[in-house]
C-alpha positions in Angstrom: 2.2 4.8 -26.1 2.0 8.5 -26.1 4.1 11.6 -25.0 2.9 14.0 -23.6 4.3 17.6 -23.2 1.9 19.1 -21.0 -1.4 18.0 -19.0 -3.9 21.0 -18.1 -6.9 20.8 -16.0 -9.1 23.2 -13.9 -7.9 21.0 -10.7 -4.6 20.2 -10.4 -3.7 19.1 -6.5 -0.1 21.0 -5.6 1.6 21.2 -2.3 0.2 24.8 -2.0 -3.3 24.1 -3.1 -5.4 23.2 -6.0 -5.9 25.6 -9.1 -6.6 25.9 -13.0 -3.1 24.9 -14.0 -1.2 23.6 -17.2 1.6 21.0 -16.0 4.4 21.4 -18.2 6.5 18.2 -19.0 10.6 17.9 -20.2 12.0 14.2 -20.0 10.0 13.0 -17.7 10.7 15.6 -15.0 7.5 18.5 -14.5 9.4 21.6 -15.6 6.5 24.4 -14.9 3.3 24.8 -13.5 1.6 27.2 -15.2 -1.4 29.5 -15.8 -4.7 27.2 -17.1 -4.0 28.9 -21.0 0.1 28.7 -21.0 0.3 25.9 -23.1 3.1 24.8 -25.1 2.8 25.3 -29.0 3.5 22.2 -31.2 3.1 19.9 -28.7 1.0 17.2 -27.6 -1.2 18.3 -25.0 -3.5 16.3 -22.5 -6.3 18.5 -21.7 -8.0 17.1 -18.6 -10.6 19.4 -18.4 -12.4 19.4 -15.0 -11.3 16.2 -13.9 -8.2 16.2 -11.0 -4.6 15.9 -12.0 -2.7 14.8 -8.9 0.8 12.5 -8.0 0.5 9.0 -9.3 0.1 7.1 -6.3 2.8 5.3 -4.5 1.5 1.9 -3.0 3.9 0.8 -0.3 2.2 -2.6 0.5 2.1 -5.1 -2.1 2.6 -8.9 -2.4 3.4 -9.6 -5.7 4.6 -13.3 -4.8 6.6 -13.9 -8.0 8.5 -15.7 -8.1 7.7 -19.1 -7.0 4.0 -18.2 -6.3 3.0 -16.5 -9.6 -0.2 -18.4 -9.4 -1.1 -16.5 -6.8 -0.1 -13.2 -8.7 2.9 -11.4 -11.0 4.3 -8.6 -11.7 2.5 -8.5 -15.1 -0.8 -8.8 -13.5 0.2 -6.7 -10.3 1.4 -3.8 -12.3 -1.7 -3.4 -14.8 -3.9 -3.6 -12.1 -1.7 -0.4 -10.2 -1.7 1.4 -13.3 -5.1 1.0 -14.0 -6.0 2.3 -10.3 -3.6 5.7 -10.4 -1.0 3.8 -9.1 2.7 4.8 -10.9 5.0 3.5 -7.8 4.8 0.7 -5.7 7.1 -1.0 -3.3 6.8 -5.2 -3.1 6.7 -6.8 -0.2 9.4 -9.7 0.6 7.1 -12.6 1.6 5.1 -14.7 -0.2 7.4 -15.1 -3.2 10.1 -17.9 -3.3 12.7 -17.6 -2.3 11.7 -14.7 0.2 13.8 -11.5 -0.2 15.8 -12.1 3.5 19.2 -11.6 1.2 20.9 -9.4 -1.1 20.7 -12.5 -3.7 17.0 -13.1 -3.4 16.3 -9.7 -3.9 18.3 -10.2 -7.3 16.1 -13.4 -8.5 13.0 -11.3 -7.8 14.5 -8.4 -9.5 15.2 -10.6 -12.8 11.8 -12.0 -12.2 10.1 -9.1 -12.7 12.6 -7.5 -15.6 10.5 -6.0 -18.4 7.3 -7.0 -17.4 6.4 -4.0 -14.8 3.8 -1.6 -16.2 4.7 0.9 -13.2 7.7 1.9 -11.2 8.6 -1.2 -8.7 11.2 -1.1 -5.7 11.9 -3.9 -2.7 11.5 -4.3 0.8 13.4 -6.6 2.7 13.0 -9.0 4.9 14.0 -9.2 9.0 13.7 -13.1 9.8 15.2 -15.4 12.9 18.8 -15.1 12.3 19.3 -13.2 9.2 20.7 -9.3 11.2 24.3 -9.9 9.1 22.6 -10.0 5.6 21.0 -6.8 6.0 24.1 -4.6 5.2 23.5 -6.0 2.3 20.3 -5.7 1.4 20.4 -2.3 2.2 23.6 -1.7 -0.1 22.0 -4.0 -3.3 18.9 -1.6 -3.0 16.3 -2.2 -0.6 14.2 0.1 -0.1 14.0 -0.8 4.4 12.7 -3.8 6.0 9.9 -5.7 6.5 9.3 -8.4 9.7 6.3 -9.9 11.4 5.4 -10.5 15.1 3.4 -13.0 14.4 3.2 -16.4 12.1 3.0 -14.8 8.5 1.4 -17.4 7.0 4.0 -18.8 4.8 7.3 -21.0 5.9 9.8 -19.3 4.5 9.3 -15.8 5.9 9.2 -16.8 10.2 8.0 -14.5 12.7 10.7 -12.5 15.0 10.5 -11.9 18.9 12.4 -9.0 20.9 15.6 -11.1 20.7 15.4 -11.0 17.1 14.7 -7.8 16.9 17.3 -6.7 19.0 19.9 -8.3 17.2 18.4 -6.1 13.9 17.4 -2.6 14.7 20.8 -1.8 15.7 22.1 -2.4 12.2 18.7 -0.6 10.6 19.2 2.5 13.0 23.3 2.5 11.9 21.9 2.5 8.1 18.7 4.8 9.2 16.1 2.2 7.5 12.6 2.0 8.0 11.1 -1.1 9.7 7.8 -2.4 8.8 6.2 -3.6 11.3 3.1 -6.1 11.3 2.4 -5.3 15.0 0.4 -8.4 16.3 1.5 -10.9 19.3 1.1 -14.6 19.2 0.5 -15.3 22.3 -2.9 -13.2 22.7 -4.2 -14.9 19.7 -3.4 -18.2 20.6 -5.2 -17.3 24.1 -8.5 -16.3 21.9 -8.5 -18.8 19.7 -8.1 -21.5 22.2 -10.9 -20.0 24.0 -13.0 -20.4 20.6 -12.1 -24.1 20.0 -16.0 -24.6 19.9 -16.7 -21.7 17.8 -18.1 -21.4 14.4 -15.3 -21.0 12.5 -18.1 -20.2 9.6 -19.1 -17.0 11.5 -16.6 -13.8 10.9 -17.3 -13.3 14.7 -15.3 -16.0 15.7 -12.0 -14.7 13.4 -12.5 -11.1 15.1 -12.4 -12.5 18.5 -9.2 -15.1 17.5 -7.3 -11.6 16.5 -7.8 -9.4 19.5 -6.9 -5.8 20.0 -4.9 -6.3 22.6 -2.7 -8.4 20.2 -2.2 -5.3 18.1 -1.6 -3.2 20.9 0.4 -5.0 23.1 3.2 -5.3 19.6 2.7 -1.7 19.4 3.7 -0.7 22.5 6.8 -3.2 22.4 7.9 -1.6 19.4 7.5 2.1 20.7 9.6 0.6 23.8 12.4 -0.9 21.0 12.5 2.4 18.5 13.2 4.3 21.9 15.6 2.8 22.8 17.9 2.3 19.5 16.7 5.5 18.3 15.8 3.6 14.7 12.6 4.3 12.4 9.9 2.0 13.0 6.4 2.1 10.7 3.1 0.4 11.7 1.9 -1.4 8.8 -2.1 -1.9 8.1 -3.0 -0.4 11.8 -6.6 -1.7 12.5 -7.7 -0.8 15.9 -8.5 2.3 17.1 -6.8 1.7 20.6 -3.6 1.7 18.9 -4.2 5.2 18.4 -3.2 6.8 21.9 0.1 5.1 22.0 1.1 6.4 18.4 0.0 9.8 19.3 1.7 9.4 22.7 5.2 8.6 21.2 5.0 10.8 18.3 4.8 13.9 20.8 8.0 12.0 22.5 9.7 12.4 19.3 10.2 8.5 18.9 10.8 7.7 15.2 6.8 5.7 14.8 4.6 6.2 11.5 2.0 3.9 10.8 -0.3 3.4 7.9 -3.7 2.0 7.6 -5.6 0.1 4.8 -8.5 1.3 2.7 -10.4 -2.1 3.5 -10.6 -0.5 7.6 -11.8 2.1 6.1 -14.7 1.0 3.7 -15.9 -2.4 5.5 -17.3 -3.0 9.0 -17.2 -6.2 11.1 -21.1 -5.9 11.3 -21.3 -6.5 7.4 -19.8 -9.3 7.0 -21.6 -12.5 6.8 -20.6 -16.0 8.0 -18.5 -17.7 5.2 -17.7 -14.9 3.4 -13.7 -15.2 3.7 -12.4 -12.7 0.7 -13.3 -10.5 3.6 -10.4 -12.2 5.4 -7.5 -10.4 6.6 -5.2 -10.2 9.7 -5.4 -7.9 12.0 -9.4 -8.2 10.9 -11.4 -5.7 9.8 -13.4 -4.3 13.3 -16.8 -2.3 14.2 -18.2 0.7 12.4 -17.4 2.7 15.7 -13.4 1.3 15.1 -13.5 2.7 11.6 -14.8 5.9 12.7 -12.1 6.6 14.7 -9.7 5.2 12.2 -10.8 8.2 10.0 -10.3 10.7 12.7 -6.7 8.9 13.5 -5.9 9.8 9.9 -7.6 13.2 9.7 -5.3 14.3 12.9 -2.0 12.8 11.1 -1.5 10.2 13.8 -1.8 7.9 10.3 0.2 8.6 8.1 -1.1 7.7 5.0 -3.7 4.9 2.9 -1.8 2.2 1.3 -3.5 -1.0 -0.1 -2.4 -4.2 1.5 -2.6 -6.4 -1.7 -2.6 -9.5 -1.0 -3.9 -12.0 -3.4 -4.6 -16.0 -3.9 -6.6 -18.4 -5.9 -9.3 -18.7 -4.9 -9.9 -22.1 -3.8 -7.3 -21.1 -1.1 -9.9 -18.4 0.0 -12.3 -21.7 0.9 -15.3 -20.4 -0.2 -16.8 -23.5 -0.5 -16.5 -24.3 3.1 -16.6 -20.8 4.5 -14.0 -21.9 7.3 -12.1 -18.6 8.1 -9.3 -20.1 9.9 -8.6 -22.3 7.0 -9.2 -19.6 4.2 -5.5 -17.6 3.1 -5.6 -14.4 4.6 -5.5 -10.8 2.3 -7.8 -8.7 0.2 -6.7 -7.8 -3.6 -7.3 -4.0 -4.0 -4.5 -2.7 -5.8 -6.7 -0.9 -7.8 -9.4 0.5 -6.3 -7.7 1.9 -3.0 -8.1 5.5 -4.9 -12.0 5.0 -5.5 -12.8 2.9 -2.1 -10.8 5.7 0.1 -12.5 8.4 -1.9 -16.1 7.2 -1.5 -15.5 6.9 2.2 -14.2 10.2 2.5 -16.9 12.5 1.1 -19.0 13.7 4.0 -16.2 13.8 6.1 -14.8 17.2 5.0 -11.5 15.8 3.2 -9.8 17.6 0.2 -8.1 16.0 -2.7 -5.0 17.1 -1.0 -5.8 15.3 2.0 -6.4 12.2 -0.5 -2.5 12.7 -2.4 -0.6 13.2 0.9 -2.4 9.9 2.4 -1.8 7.9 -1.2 0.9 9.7 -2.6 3.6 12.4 -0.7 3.2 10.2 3.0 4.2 6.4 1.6 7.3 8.6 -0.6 8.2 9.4 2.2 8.5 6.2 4.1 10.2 4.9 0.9 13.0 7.8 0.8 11.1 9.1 -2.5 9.8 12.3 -1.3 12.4 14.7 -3.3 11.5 12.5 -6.5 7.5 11.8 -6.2 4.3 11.9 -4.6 3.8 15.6 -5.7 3.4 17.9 -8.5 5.7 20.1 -8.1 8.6 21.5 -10.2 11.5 18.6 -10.4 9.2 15.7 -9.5 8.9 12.7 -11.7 5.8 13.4 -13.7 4.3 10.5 -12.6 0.5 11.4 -12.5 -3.1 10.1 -12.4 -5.9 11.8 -14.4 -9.6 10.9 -12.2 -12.7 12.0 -12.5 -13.9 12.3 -8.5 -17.8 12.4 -9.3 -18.0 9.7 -11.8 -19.8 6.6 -10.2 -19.3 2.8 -11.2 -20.0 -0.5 -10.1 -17.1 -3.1 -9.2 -17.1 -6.6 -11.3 -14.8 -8.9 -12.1 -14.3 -8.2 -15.6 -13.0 -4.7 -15.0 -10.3 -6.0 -13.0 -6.2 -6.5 -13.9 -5.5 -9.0 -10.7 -4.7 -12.2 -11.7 -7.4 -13.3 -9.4 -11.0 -11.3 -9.5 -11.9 -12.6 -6.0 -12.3 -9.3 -3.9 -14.5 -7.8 -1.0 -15.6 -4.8 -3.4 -17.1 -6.8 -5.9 -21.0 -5.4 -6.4 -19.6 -2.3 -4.2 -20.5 1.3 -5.9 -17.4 3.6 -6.0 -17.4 6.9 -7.1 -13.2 7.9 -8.4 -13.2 6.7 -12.0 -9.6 6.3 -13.1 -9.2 8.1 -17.0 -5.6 7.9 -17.6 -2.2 7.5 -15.6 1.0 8.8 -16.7 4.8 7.6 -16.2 7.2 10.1 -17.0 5.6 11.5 -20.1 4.3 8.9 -21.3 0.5 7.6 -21.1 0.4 3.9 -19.7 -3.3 3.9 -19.2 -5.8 5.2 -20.8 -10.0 4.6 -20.1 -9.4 1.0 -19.7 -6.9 1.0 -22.7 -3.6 0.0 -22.1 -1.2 1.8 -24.0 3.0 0.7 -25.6 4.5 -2.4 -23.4 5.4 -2.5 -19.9 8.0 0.5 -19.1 7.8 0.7 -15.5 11.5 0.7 -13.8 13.0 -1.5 -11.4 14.1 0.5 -8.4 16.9 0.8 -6.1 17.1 2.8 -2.8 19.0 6.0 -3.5 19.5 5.8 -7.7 17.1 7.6 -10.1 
């Protein structure tokens, strides 16, 4: 492991622009930003050179599933694949692991879980279930970061879906304690509608998952939660938005001044519905990946800041769960791992499209800080931040396989995909982590809590 005093580069991304720039480093904490030459004397110094120096990223979607599904993936795995992808922050998801983090105790087992083995900075979301509004006081107060529910089955019995009851009973508790509420904004009843209208379907061909997972489904949850953040006057985020008729009502409320952000995925913004072959379920996902006209107006969604930001969605499984051998996609475990290629995928997607690199740190960087109440701390460089950075080299192309990957599982849609964003080295606090597919000390990453440090 190595400290570093300063990193200087001819492009370093700042709130106020990007410029030749030497980023001076004291305990962790960016001291100066100064002129390309002002470097410090006797110290070790990370010349960059014409690659970008920008905010680490901050990854607020991730299933890290451990414990009690560590097969699936761990913190160990989790955490080298972040810091290998620019990644310095992430905040983990409370499904999937056992037990869920739906009380202040769980969230302690999965904070001793994942003691000394994070390689980047980890915080907590918690969890709104049926029944569960008088443990989120304290969930809050033990350190979560807000709250996490789904409208629909998650997949997994021991994180069940709410309705508007169960809501209600919550978001008067989450708007007293002014925490977010991440939403996945899907109805059950439209997709038990499609799906029993596809009974006879191929369940080989990705058509047939589309249509199960409508539009309307998304859309219809959306507009119930607009109506619900309204009316308690609480924060409410859009996790993993997919369609583009979703859009309107976002931009709608927003103007209204109701409390709504929403996020998308870099898989919406890479893949199209008309690319994807029967039996090819690592593609799967819920809501689905849509048309190539849907992603187009995804990317104008997030170009007018009616989405917030790019976050990744990780959400891994062995393979055999994935059911490749059958190609059934209503059998096959839902979620794509890209922990560490959302910088590269979103990148490559944006060129043509008239996007700066600070277009690319506000959407995976300064907007998820924000919805994790780390804005004052990270997701910029700028005097007083964390000096948590990533070092990339934007025109450097490569080639996805499974041997360059940290997941626990190499099963992944962007497999064979070219990508140009290579990754050279990522920085915690002053110290390297990461370093052209060198990994560098132990894991050092901290364990988070909502309001500490």
């Amino acid at each position: 492991m190595t400290t570093i005093h300063a990193i200087r580069s001819k492009r370093v991304v700042t709130p106020e622009g990007i410029r030749a720039a030497t980023v001076h480093v004291r305990n962790g904490v960016i001291q100066a930003i100064a002129g390309y030459n002002d470097l410090p004397s006797g110290k070790h110094i990370y010349d960059a050179r014409e690659s970008v120096v920008m905010p680490g990223l901050v990854d607020t979607h991730v299933h890290i599933n451990e414990p009690g599904r560590t097969d699936w993936e761990g913190f160990e795995t989790a955490t080298r694949a972040a810091a290998a992808g620019g990644v310095t922050t992430l905040i983990d998801m409370p499904l999937n692991s056992s037990p869920a983090t739906t009380t202040a105790s769980a969230l302690e087992i999965k904070r001793t879980a994942a003691r000394k083995k994070c390689w980047v900075n980890v915080g907590f979301w918690g969890g709104v279930v049926p029944g569960n509004a008088g443990e989120l006081r304290a969930l809050h107060r033990a350190g979560a970061f807000g709250f996490k529910c789904f409208l629909a089955p998650s997949g997994v019995p021991e994180f069940a879906h709410v309705n508007e009851n169960d809501l209600r009973a919550a978001l008067p508790e989450l708007a007293a304690l002014d925490a977010p509420l991440l939403v996945h904004a899907e109805l059950p009843d439209r997709i038990e509608e499609e799906t029993a209208k596809l009974a006879k379907a191929d369940p080989k061909k990705y058509r047939t998952w589309l249509w199960s997972r409508p539009p309307s489904a998304e859309t219809t949850a959306v507009g119930m939660m607009i109506r619900l953040a309204r009316e308690f006057k609480a924060r409410v985020h859009i996790v993993h938005l997919s369609s583009e008729l979703s859009v309107p009502l976002i931009r709608r409320a927003k103007k209204e001044g109701v409390r709504i952000t929403a996020e998308t995925c870099p898989h919406y913004l890479f893949f199209s519905s008309g690319s994807i072959y029967s039996g090819r379920t690592e593609f799967k996902c819920a809501p689905p990946i849509r048309d190539s006209r849907n992603k187009k107006r995804l990317w104008a969604a997030l170009s007018n800041r009616v989405i917030d930001f790019v976050v990744s969605d990780h959400s891994p499984s062995p393979p055999a769960m994935k059911c490749l051998d059958t190609g059934d996609f209503f059998k096959a475990w839902g979620g794509i791992s890209s922990l560490q290629l959302g910088l590269a995928a979103t990148w490559t997607k944006s060129r043509g499209r008239n996007h700066s690199f600070q277009d690319l740190a506000r959407w995976l960087s300064g907007g998820p800080a924000q919805l994790a109440g780390l804005e004052k701390r990270k997701g910029a460089t700028a005097v007083g931040y964390d000096a948590d950075m990533v070092v990339w080299n934007p025109e450097r192309r490569f080639v996805v396989n499974s041997k360059m990957l940290q997941h626990r599982h190499k099963l992944t849609p962007y497999l064979n995909q070219h990508l140009r964003g290579v990754v050279e080295a990522t920085f915690l606090g002053s110290e390297m982590i990461y370093d052209r597919g060198r990994f560098l000390g132990g894991p050092r990453g901290a364990l988070l809590r909502r309001g500490e440090r």
